[in-house]
N, C-alpha and C positions, 0 to 999 in steps of 0.2 A: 376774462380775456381769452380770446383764441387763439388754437395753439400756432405754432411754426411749422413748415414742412421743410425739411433740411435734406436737398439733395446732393449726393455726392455726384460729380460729373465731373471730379477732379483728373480720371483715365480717359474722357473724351476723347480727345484729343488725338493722342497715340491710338485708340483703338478702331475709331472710327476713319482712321489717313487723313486728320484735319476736319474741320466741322465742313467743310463743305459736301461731305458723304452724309450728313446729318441724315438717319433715312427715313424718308419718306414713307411710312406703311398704311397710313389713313387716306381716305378718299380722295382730299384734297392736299397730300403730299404730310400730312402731321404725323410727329417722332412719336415713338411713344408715350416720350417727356410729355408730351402734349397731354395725353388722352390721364398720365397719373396728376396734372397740375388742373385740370379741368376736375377730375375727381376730389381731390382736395379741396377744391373752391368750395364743392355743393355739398363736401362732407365738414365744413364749417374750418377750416383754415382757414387765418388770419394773415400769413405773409410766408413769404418764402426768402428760403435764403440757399445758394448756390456756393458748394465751394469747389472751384475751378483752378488750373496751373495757370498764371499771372501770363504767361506767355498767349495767352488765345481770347485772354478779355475783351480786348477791342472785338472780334471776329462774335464771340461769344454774345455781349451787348448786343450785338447787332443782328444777328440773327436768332437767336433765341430770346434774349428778354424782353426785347421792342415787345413781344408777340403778347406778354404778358401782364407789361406794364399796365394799362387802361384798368387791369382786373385785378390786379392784385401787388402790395408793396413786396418787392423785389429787392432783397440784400446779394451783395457778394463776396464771401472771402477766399483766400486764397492757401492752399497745401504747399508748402516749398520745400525741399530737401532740408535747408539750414533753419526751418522753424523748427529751433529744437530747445529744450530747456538749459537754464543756465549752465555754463562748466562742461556741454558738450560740443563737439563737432562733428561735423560730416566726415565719416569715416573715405580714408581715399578708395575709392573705386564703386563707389556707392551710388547707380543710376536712378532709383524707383524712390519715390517719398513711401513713407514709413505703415503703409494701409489704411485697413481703414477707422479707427475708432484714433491714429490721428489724424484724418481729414475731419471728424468728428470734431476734436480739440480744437479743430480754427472757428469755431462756431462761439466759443465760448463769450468773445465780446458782442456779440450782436443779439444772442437770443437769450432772454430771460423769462421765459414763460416757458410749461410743459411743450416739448418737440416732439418729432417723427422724424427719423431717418430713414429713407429710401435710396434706393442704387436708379440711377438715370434711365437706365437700359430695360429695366423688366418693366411689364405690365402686371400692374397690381391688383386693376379692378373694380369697379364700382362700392362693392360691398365694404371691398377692405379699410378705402379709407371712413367710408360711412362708420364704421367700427370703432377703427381705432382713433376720429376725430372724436367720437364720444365719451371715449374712456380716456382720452387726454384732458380733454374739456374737465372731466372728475378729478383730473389729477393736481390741479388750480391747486397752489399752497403747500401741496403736499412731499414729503424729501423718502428716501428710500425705497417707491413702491414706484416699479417703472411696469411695460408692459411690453407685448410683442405680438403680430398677426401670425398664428401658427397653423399656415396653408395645409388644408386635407392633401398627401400624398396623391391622391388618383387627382387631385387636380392641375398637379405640376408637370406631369411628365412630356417627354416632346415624342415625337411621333419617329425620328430622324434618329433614334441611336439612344443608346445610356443614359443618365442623370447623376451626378453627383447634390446632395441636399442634406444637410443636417438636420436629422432628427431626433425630434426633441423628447427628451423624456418630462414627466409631469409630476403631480402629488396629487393626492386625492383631489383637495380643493382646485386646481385646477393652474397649478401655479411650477414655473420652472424647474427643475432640478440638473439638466444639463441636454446639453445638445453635442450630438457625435457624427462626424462629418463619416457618413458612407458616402461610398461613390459607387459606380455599377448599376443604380437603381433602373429597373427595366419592370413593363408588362409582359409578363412571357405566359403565354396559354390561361389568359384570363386572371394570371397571378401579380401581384407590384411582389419583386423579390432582389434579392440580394447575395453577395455573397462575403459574409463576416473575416474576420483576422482568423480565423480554425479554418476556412475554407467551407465554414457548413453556408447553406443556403436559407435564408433567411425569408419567412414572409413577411410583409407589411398590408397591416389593415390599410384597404384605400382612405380613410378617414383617420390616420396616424397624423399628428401633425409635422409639417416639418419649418426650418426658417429658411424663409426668402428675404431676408437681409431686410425687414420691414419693422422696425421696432419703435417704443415710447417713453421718452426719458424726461426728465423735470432737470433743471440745470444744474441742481448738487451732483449731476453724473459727470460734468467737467472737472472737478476739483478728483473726484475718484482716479480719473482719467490721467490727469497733471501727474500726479502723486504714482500712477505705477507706471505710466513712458517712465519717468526716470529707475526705477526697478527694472525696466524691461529695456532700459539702453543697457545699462551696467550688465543684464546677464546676455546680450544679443552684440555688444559692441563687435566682434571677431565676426559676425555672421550678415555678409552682403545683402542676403534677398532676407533677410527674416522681415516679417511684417506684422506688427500690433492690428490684430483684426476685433472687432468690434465683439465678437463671442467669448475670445481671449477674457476680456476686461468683466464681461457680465458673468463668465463661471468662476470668475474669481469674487465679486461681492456675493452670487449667490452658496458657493461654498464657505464663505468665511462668516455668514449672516447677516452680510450689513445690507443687503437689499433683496428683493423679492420681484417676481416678474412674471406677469400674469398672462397666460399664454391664450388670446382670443380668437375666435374662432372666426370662419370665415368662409363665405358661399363661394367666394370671387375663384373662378381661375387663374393660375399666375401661367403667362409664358411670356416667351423670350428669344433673342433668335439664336440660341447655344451654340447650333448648325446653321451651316448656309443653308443647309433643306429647308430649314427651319420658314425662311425668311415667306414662301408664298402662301405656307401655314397660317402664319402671323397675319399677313395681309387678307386671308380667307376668315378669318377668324372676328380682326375690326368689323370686316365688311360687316359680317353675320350681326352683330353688335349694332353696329349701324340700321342695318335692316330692320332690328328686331325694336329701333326705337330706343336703346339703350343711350347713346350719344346722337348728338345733330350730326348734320353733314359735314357742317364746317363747324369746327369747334371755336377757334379764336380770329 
């Protein structure tokens, strides 16, 4: 069976001022979205599935998944404030749905075969999903043993200012042992460095990995997931913006031992447009890709 691509595009919305900013950075006006769902196709993805705020569906159908439809089966669910486990409620004052491993949890009745989850907005790459559709594909049948794309550091940074990137620690065999959200990450006179909680200045080998929110689960990660939102309502209820993010939930199976996570490697550049500078980068960047034969002109 092939696996699922699970995008969350559930912040669209709000971040982009409504899909009609959808941006256009490909030659013939294609989102990102475009160029990681055209990667997924040829890196052996089965279906996709979208979870989106219920309020932009209609707009969403129609301008994004028509586009998809011909190539690939299309699911959609939806993140709501009040999708919350029994015996709770929406705390009063409470504007933002709960992050992201639960936009995650909406996926649980649609996909039963090993997933990917990716963020809408980043470019991920050729490589990466070539990668990690292969080690999904292995993952067929199998319960505890998830995986994740853990991006060489010198290939993430933006040209336009700082980076914030979790970086992953490893074990020998090659497998998770936690990820540490630094922020500050810059090239400064040929150095990727940092500056730690002691104030000391940190190097990072350009080939450290770090996550870009691109990971590989097999569906007993839902039940994981169920089971600590409600551990993490009961300790977050008092707290408005707190948000169940996707790292949260996997340093918690990998610290406790009930799962393992193989951190794959990967050629791909990831950017994004962090910065507005960012955005002609970005578009310089397709091109080059495009030139170089990497994608077509028109993708879909």
């Amino acid at each position: 069976m092939k696996p699922t691509l699970f995008v969350l595009a559930a912040g669209m919305g709000s971040r982009y001022g409504g899909l009609k900013q959808m941006d256009g950075l490909g030659p013939n006006g294609e989102t990102i979205m475009d160029y990681s769902i055209y990667d997924a196709i040829r890196g052996g993805f089965g279906k996709l599935v979208f979870v989106i705020r219920e309020h932009f569906e209609e707009d969403f159908r129609k301008k994004i998944i028509s586009k998809y439809e011909d190539h690939i089966p299309v699911e959609v669910v939806f993140q709501e404030l009040n999708k919350l486990p029994e015996g709770f409620s929406v705390p009063e004052g409470r504007e933002k749905p709960w992050g992201t491993n639960h936009a995650v949890l909406m996926g649980k009745e649609v996909i039963h075969e090993p997933f990917a989850v990716i963020n809408a907005d980043d470019f991920y790459g050729r490589d990466s999903f070539a990668v990690l559709g292969k080690a999904l594909m292995e993952m067929e049948g199998k319960q505890n043993d998830y995986c994740m794309v853990g991006y060489r550091v010198g290939n993430t940074l933006s040209e336009s200012g700082s980076v914030a990137r979790g970086v992953c620690e490893t074990s020998a065999g090659g497998y998770l042992t936690g990820v540490v959200e630094r922020t500050a990450i810059e090239e400064i006179d040929g150095e990727i460095q940092f500056i730690d909680e002691n104030d000391q200045k940190v190097v990072l080998d350009p080939n450290t990995p770090v996550s870009m929110n691109m990971w590989g689960f097999t569906p007993d990660y839902f039940k994981y997931s169920e089971d600590f939102f409600v551990d993490f309502l009961k300790a977050n209820s008092g707290n408005l913006k707190s948000e169940y993010f996707i790292p949260l939930m996997v340093n918690k199976l990998i610290t406790e031992g009930t799962a393992r996570v193989k951190v794959l490697d990967t050629t791909s550049k990831w950017f994004g447009v962090t910065y507005a500078a960012d955005r002609p980068d970005v578009v310089a960047k397709i091109q080059a890709l495009v030139d170089a034969g990497e994608y077509p002109q028109k993708l879909f």
